[in-house]
N, C-alpha and C positions, 0 to 999 in steps of 0.2 A: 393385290394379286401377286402371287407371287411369279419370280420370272426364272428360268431356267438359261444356262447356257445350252448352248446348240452345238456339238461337237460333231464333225460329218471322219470318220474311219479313213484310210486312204482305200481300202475296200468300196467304200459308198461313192468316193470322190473318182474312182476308177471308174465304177459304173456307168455314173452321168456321164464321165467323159466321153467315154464308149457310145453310146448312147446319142449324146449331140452330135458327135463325130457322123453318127450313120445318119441322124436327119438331117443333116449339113450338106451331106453327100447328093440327099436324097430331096430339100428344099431349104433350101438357109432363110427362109423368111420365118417358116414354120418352127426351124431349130430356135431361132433367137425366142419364141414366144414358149417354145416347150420348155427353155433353159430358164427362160425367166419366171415362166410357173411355178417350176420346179423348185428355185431357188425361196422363191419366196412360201410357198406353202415350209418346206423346211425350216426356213425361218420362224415361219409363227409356232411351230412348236415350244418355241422360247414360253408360249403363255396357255395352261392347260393341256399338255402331251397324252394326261392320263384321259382324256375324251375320246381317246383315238381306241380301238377294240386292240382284244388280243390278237395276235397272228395265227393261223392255223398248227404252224411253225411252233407257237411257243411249247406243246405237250414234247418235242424233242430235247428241249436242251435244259429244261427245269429252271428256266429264269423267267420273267415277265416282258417276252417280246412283242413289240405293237406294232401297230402299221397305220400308216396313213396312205391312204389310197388319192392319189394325185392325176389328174388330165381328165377330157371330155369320155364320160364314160368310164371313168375309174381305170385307166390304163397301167398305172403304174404305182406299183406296192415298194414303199418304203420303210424298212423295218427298222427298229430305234427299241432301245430301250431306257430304263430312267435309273440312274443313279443319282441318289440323294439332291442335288443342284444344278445336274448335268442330265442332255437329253446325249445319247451316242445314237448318230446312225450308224448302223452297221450293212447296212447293202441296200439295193437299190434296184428291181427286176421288173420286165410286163408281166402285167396280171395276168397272158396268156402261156406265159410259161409252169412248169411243174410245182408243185412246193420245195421250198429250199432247205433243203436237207444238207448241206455239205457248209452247216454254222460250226 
């Protein structure tokens, strides 16, 4: 099988920061288990990335952007795309916010 590297944008890497930051604020038992989901579903994208759907997102920018929907109830949408050996995440948003138009 083959395996991809995992390359996280400082865009993406911003996000989560953000992110933990406010459920840290808000419960740091919760933050450490959302951090560590998180981490680790991005991870396995190293094996099979293309199982992941298109992003709504992708008819904007004309490349093949995907998402992988991460937490209890699909909370949060991870957008990445595949260059030949490499996975890029490029951002990182809840699923309750708008479509991401400012790629």
């Amino acid at each position: 099988m083959k395996r991809y590297r995992v390359i996280l944008t400082p865009r993406a890497a911003e996000d989560i920061r953000q992110a933990s930051h406010w459920y840290q604020e808000e419960n740091p038992v919760f933050a450490r288990q959302w951090l560590a989901a998180m981490r680790d579903a991005i991870l396995a994208l190293e094996t099979l990335p293309e199982a992941h759907p298109l992003a709504r997102e992708n008819v904007v920018i004309g490349r093949q952007v995907r998402q992988l929907l991460v937490g209890k109830g699909r909370q949060w949408r991870v957008f990445f795309i595949i260059d030949a050996d490499a996975v890029q995440v490029l951002h990182v948003r809840h699923a309750s916010r708008d479509l991401w138009l400012d790629i």
